[in-house]
Each structure stands twice: as structure tokens, then as C-alpha cells.
C-alpha positions in Angstrom: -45.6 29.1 -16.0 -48.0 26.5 -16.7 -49.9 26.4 -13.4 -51.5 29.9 -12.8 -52.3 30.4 -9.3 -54.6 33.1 -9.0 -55.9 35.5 -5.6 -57.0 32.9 -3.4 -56.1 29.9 -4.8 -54.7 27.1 -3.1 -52.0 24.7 -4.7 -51.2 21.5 -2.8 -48.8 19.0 -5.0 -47.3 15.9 -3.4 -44.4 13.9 -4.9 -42.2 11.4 -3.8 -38.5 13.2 -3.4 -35.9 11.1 -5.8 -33.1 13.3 -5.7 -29.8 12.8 -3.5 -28.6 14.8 -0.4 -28.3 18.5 -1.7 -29.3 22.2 -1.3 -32.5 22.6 -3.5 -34.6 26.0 -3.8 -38.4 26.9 -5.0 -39.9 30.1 -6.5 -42.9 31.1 -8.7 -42.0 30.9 -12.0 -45.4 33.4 -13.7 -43.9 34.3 -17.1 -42.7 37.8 -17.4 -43.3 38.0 -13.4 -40.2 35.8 -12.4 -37.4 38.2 -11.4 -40.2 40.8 -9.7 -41.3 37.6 -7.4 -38.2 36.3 -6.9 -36.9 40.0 -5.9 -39.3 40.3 -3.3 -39.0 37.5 -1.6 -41.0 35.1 -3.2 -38.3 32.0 -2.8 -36.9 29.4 0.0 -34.8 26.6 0.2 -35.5 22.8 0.3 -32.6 20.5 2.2 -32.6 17.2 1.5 -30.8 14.1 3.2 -30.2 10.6 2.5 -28.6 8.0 4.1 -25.3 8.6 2.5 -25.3 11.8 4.0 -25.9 10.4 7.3 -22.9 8.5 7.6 -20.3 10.9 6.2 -18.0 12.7 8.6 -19.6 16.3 7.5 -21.0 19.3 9.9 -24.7 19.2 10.2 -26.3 20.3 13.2 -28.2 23.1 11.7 -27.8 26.7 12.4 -24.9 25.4 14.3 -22.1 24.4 12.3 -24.6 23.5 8.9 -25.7 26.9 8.4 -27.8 28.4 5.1 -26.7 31.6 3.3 -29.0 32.9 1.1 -27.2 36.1 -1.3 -29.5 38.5 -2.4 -28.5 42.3 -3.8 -31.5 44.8 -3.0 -32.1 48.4 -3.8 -33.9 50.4 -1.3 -35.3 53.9 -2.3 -35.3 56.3 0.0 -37.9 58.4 -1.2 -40.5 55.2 -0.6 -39.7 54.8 3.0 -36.9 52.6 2.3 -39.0 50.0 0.6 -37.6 47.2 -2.3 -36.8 49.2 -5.8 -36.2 46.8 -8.3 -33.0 47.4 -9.9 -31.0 44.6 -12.5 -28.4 44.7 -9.6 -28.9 46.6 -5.9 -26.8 48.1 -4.4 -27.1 46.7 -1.1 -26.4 42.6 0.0 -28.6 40.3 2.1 -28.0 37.2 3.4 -31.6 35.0 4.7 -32.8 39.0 4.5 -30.2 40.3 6.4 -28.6 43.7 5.8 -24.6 43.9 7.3 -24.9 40.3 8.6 -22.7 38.3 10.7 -22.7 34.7 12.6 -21.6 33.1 15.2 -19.2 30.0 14.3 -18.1 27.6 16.9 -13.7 26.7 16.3 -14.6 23.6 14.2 -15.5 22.9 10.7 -18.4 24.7 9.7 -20.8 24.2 6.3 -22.3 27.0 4.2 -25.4 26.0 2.3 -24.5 28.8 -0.7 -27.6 30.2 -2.9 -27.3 32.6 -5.2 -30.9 33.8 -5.4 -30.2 37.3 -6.7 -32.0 38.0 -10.5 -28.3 38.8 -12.2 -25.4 39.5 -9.9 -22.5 36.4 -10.2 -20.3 36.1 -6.7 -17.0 35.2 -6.4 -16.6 33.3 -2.9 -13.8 33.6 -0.8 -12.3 34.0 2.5 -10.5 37.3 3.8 -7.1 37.1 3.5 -7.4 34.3 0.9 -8.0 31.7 3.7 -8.6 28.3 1.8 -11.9 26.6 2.1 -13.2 23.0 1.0 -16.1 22.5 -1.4 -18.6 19.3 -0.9 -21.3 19.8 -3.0 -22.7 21.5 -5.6 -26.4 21.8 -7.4 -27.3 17.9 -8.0 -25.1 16.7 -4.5 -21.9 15.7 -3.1 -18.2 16.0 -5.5 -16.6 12.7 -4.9 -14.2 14.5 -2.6 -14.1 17.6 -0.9 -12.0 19.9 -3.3 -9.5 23.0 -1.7 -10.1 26.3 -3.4 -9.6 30.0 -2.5 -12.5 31.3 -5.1 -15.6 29.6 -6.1 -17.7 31.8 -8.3 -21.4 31.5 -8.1 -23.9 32.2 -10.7 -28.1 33.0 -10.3 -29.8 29.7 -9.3 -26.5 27.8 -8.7 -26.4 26.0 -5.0 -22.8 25.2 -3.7 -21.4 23.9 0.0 -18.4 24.8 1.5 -16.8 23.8 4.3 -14.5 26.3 6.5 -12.1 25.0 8.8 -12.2 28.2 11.9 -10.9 25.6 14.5 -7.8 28.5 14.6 -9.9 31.0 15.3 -10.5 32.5 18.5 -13.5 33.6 20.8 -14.2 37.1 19.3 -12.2 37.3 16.6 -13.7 37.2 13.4 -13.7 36.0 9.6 -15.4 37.5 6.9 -17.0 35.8 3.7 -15.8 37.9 0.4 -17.0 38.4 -2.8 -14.4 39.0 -4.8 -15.9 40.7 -7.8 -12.8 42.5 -9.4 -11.3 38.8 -10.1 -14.6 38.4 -12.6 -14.4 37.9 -16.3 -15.9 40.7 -18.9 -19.0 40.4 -19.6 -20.2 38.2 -16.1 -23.0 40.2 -14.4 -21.2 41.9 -10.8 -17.3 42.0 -12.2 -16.7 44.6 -15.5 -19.5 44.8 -17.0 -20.8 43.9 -20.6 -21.0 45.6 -23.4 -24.5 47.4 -23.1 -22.9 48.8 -19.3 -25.5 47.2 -16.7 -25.2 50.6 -14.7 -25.1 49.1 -11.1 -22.5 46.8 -11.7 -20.1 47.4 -9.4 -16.7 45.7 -9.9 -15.7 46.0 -6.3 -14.7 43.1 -3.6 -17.0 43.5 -1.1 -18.3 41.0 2.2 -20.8 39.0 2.2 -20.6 37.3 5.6 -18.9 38.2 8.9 -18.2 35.1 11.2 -17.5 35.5 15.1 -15.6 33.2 16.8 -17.1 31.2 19.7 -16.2 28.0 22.0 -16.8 24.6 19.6 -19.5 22.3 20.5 -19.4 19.1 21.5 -20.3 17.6 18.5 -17.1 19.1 16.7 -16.3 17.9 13.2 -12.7 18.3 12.5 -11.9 15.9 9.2 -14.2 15.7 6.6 -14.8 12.0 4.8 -12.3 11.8 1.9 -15.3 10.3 -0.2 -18.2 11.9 -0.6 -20.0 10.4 -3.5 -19.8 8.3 -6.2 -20.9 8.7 -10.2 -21.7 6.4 -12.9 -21.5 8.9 -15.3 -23.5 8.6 -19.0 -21.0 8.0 -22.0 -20.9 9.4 -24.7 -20.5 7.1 -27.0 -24.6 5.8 -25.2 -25.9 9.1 -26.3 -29.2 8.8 -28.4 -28.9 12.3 -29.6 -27.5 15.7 -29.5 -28.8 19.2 -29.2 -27.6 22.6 -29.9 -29.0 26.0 -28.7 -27.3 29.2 -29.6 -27.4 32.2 -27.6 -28.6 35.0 -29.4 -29.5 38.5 -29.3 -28.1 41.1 -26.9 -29.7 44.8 -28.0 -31.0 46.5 -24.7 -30.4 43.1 -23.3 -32.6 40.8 -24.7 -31.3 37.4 -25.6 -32.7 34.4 -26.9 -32.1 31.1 -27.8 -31.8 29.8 -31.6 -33.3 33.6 -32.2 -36.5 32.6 -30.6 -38.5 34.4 -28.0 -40.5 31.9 -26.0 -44.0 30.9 -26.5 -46.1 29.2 -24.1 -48.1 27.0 -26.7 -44.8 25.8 -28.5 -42.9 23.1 -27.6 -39.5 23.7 -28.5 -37.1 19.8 -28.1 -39.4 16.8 -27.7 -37.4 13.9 -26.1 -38.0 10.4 -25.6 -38.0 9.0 -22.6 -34.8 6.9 -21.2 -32.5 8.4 -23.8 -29.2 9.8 -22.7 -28.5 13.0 -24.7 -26.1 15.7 -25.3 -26.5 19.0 -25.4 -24.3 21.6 -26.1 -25.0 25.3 -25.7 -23.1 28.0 -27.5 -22.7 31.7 -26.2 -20.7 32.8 -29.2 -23.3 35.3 -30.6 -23.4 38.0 -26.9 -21.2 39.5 -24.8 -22.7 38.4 -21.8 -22.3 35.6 -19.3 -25.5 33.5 -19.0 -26.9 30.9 -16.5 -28.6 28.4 -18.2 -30.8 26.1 -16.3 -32.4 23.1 -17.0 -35.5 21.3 -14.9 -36.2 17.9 -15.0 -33.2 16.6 -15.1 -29.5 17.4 -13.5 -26.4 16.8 -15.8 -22.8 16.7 -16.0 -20.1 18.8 -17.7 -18.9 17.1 -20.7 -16.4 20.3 -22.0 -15.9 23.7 -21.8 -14.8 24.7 -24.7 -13.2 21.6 -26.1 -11.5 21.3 -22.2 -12.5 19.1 -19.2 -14.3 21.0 -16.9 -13.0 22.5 -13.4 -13.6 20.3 -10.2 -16.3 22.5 -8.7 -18.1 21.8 -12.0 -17.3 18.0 -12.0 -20.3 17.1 -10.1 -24.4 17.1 -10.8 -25.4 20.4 -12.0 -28.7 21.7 -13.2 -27.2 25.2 -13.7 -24.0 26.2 -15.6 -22.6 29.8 -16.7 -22.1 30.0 -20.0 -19.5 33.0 -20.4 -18.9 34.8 -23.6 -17.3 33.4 -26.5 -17.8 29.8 -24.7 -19.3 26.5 -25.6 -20.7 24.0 -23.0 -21.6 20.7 -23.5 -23.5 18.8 -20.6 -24.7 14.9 -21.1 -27.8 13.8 -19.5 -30.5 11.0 -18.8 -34.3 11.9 -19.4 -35.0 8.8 -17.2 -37.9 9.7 -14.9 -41.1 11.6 -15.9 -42.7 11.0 -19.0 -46.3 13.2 -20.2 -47.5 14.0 -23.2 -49.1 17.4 -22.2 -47.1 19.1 -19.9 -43.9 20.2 -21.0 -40.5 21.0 -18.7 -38.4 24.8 -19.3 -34.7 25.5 -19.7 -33.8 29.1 -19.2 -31.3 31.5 -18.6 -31.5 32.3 -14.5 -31.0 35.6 -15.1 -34.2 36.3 -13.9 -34.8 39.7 -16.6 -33.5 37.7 -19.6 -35.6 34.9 -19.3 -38.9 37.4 -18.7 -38.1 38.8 -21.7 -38.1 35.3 -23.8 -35.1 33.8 -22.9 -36.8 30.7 -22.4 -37.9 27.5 -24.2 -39.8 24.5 -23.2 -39.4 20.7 -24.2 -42.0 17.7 -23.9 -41.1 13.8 -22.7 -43.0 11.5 -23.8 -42.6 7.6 -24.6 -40.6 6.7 -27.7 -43.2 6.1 -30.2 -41.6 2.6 -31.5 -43.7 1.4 -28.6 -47.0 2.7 -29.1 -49.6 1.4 -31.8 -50.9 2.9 -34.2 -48.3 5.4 -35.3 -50.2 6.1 -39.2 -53.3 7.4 -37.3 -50.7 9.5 -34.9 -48.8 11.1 -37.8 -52.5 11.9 -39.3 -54.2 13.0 -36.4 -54.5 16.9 -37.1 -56.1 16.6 -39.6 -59.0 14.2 -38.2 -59.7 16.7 -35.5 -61.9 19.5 -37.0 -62.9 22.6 -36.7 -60.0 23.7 -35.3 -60.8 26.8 -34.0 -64.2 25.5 -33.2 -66.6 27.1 -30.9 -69.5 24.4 -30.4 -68.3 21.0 -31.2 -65.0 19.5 -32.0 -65.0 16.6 -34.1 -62.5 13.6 -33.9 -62.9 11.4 -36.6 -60.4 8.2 -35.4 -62.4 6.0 -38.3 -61.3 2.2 -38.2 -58.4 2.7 -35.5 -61.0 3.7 -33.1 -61.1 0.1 -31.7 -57.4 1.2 -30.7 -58.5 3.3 -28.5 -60.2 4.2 -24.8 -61.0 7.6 -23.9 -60.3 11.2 -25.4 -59.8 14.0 -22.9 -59.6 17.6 -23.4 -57.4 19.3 -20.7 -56.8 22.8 -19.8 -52.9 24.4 -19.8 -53.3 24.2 -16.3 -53.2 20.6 -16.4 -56.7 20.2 -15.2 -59.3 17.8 -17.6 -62.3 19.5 -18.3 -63.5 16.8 -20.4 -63.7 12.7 -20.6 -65.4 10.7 -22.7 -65.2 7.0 -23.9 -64.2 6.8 -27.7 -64.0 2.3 -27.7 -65.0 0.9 -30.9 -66.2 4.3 -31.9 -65.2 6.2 -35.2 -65.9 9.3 -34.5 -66.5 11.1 -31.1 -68.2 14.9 -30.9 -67.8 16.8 -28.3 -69.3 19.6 -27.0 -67.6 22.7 -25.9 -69.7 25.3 -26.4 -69.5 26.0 -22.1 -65.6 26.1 -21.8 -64.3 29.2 -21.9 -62.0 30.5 -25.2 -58.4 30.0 -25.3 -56.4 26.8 -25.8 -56.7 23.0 -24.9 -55.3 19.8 -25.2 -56.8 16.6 -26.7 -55.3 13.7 -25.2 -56.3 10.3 -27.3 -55.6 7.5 -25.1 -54.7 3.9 -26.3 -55.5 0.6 -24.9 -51.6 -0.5 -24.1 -51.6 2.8 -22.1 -50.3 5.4 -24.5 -51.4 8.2 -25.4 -51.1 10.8 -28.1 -52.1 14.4 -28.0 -52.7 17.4 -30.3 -53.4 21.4 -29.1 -56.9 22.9 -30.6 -58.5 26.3 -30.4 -61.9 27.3 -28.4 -62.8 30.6 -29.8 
């Protein structure tokens, strides 16, 4: 929500990809404007492969037997020419934008890339006729072994692959994808119902997927590699600290976290960099099940409830569904990105509850027992002055100035609109009397390459 891109703009990030073979997906994320974007199309997915996934025994010659499904619930209104209504939960399903779909599967093993993209609606997954499928992977990669089920529910934002054995099933007949709604708990978003009575909420088992039969190919996967992956999971007895958010709220479905509706220029955890951590997240206070989603980082299940988690849960997730009157804990590593100014989110991936606040934000930054100077860092607000200002902003750094190199002021965009040497200097003006109003950043860099930065007003 950070990173505005307005009519016309043009946005070109690179990165190097760090993550594992898994089913990834991308979509603006404008506060207040997600589920409307999202709705209407504005997502897609992102595959990624490693060499572990080369050499497993798995299908993936895709569109062929390694084929995407994308689960969206639309309403269409009729008296608009049959054009997208947004609606908490539609009435009709698409998969990739397809309405009544079906596909044609060859008589092998065939893989389902599984996204829930819809804004609320949770899917039960399962066969017709209770036909058993084998799960491989989940949000952060492969399980360790493919895991047998009949029902695998899926929440918003969650990605999941399945593998379905239709070597039995002949040229024409067909096998049909279920969700199996009625099997949901009260109070997840697609089975009974909460307690504030969604009104399209359907509680009915309904398809998702039809699948033809054809010929198999002659690249024909019929056994799946009994190992998939392999975890070195964080202890907790290694963790540096613990966290605990409460779900709050619930009148005309607005929910928060710890009773607080999010705000853009507060930064709600700080965390240092390279600790392990614990969180646990507590859905005591609502009636409703919630998706909560992290970025960053993926984690695993500690507990649910006090209890080991479920196998499908077992592997790297970065979203889990918290359902009512249920505890999750989750242990993690913040061992990659580290920056001072721009912070991360965690949300619930119901797309309407997190427009409406159910959202907070958290900074990483480098643990401060290795930077300098930490009296000047604890005093810093008050050395920066006026704050609002309008023509000049003052930073009086007085005898630690030698400490440090340059002062920056940068945008919430992320962009620096200001630079300016501050070595062996006590006190550095600058002039801002052309940037326009709102608020900034002042970053204070150090000469062992940390840095230290503060929020200020330009009225």
C-alpha cells in the first residue's frame, strides 16, 4: 500500500527469486481498494521451479498434466448487461475466468495448482464420489511426502497442489472437482454462516471442476516420489521472542487486531533481523473464521489449539485460517530483508476485512547491539525540529555528528527526495520549502553502514 501507482505510471522492480518450487500469486494491494482489484481481475499467478523439483517423479508438463486452477465466486447483474457486481460472496464460480468449466485429463497422474483468489468464500476440495486424491504442496513448497486425503479445505490467499490419479478413467467419461461446503465449520465464510449472516453464503456442495477423460501421454507419471522435501524446522526453545495479536471486533463485520484499525504511518511489531520468533494469533474474541497472512516471511504451524497441526498444514505456509474460538501459533525466521523505512503487512485475506483495518504493518531492521551510537538514537526526536515544519527542518546531531555520513529524507513511496552530507557536521538544515505537504522519512546514515530513521511532518 506503500507504492502508489497512479494513471500512467510505470513500475518495473527486479529481485533475485529465493523462494523454493511453489505456486506463488501477485495483486495490488491500494488500501481500502484491495478486494475491488482483486475482484475484477486484477491478480495472476507466479510458478516457480528449482532443481529439486526437477528431479522428483511429479506431473509437470503444463496445461497437460500440471495444470493451474484459479477459484473465483463472481456475481453478475443482469440489469448491467451481465457485467461484475461486487458482492462479499457471488453466486456464480470461475476457474482462470471460466464460467461451467471443464478439462481435458490424460489417464495418468495429473497436478492441480489450487488458488483460492476469491475476497471471502473458503472451499472444501474433493473428488465426486469421495475419490481420494494426494497432496504435494502447499503455500511455501513441497510436504515431505505426498499426503492421501478426500477433503482439503482452502482458505482466501492459500495455494495448495494436488495430485489425482485418473489412470482408471476412461476416454469420455468424466470426474468432477467438488467443493464440499456443507462439511464446513460455523462461522467459515461458504459453509453455515457466522453470526452477522453473510447473505450469499450458500452452504451447498457444489463443482468446481469437470475433468474429461482422454488417451495418456507419453510422458505418463504414474508414482509420485515418496519424498518430496525436507525441513529444518526453527525450535522453539531458539526463539528470540513471542508475539500475540487478538482478533477483535465483529459488528457489521469489521474486525481488527489488538482493537486496532490500521494506519499507514504506524508501525505496529518492529523485529530484528535473524531472530526466530513466535507468534501466536488468537480468534477468541469473533465468530468468524479468518485468514491471516503474513509477507516477508513463510512459517510453520507450531499448535492449533494446544494440538499438533494436520498434515496439509505441516508444511511452509504464509497463510493460515484461524477459525472461531481457535489459537494458532506459527514459528518463524526474519532472516532476509532488513530496512529501516519500509515496513512489511500481515492481514486477514479476507479481502473486505482487511479494507476495513484489518491490517497492521511491522519494520526489520538490524538489531541495534550492532550499531553505534545508540544515546543519540534513543534522543533523536527531539534533535529534529520543527516537526511539522514548512521551510527548514533542523537536525541538530551535535558531537556524534562525526558518526555519521549522509541524512536523506524519503518519500512513503520509497523514493529520496533529498541527500545531503552531514560528516563532521553538527547540525545540518535542510530546506523543504519545494516538497509537497504530507509525510517523510529522515534516514540518518552511520559510517559502519547503519542507519536510523525518524517520520516528520511537511505542512
Amino acid at each position: 500500500p506503500h507504492t502508489k501507482m497512479l494513471p500512467g505510471d510505470t513500475w518495473s522492480p527486479d529481485f533475485e527469486v529465493l523462494n523454493e518450487a511453489t505456486t506463488f500469486w501477485y495483486h495490488p494491494h491500494l488500501h481500502k481498494k484491495t478486494e475491488e482489484h482483486v475482484y475484477f481481475g486484477a491478480a495472476g499467478l507466479i510458478i516457480v521451479e528449482d532443481d529439486n523439483s526437477d528431479t522428483l517423479s511429479i506431473p509437470r508438463i503444463y496445461g497437460v498434466d500440471d495444470i493451474p486452477m484459479i477459484i473465483q465466486d463472481k456475481k453478475f447483474d443482469p440489469l448491467q448487461a451481465n457485467q461484475l457486481k461486487l458482492e462479499k460472496t457471488g453466486d456464480s464460480i470461475m476457474i482462470n475466468g471460466t464460467l461451467n468449466p471443464h478439462v481435458d485429463v490424460p489417464a495418468q497422474m495429473v497436478r492441480f495448482r489450487i488458488l483460492n483468489a476469491s475476497t471471502m468464500r473458503v472451499y472444501n476440495v474433493g473428488l465426486e464420489g469421495d475419490v481420494p486424491f494426494q497432496m504435494i504442496a502447499s503455500d511455501g513448497g513441497f510436504l515431505e511426502s505426498p499426503e492421501t486425503m478426500t477433503r482439503l479445505m482452502v482458505a482466501p490467499g492459500e495455494r495448495v497442489e494436488i495430485v489425482v490419479d485418473f489412470s482408471g478413467l476412461a476416454s469420455g467419461d468424466s470426474l468432477s472437482i467438488i467443493s464440499f461446503n456443507t462439511e464446513l465449520a460455523f462461522g467459515v465464510q461458504g459453509g453455515p454462516g457466522g453470526p452477522f449472516g453473510y447473505p450469499n453464503v450458500d452452504n451447498m456442495d457444489f463443482e468446481l471442476l469437470r475433468c474429461k477423460g482422454i488417451a495418456a501421454t507419453a510422458q505418463a507419471v504414474y508414482t509420485l516420489s515418496p519424498v518430496l522435501n525436507s525441513f529444518n524446522k526453527w525450535l522453539e526453545t531458539d526463539a528470540d521472542t513471542s508475539r500475540f495479536i487478538e482478533i477483535t471486533g465483529g459488528m457489521n463485520q469489521v474486525f481488527l487486531f489488538n482493537d486496532l484499525s490500521f494506519d499507514m504511518n504506524v508501525v505496529n511489531e518492529t523485529i530484528y533481523l535473524d531472530d526466530i520468533e513466535i507468534w501466536e494469533i488468537h480468534n477468541t474474541g469473533t465468530m468468524d473464521a479468518h485468514p491471516f497472512h503474513i509477507h516477508d516471511i513463510q512459517f510453520f504451524v507450531l499448535d492449533i489449539n494446544g494440538v499438533a497441526p494436520p498434515v496439509h498444514l505441516s508444511g511452509l505456509k504464509d497463510v493460515v485460517l484461524i477459525e472461531p474460538s481457535a489459537t494458532v501459533r506459527f514459528i518463524t525466521k526474519f532472516e532476509t530483508f532488513a530496512d529501516p523505512i519500509v515496513p512489511f503487512m500481515y492481514h486477514c485475506h479476507i479481502l473486505t476485512h482487511e479494507d476495513k483495518g484489518m491490517m497492521g504493518q511491522f519494520l526489520v531492521i538490524e538489531n541495534p547491539s550492532s550499531s553505534p551510537d545508540e544515546s543519540i538514537k534513543d534522543n533523536i526526536d527531539i534533535l529534529i525540529y520543527p516537526n511539522p515544519t514548512k521551510e527548514t527542518l533542523t537536525v541538530n546531531l551535535g558531537e556524534e555528528g562525526v558518526n555519521t555520513e549522509r541524512i536523506s529524507v524519503v518519500n512513503l513511496m520509497g523514493e529520496i527526495v533529498s541527500s545531503t552530507s552531514s560528516q563532521g557536521k553538527q547540525q545540518v538544515d535542510i530546506n523543504v520549502n519545494t516538497f509537497t505537504t504530507g509525510e517523510y522519512i529522515l534516514v540518518i546514515q552511520y559510517k559502519n553502514n547503519s542507519s536510523y530513521s525518524t517520520k516528520f511532518v511537511i505542512e
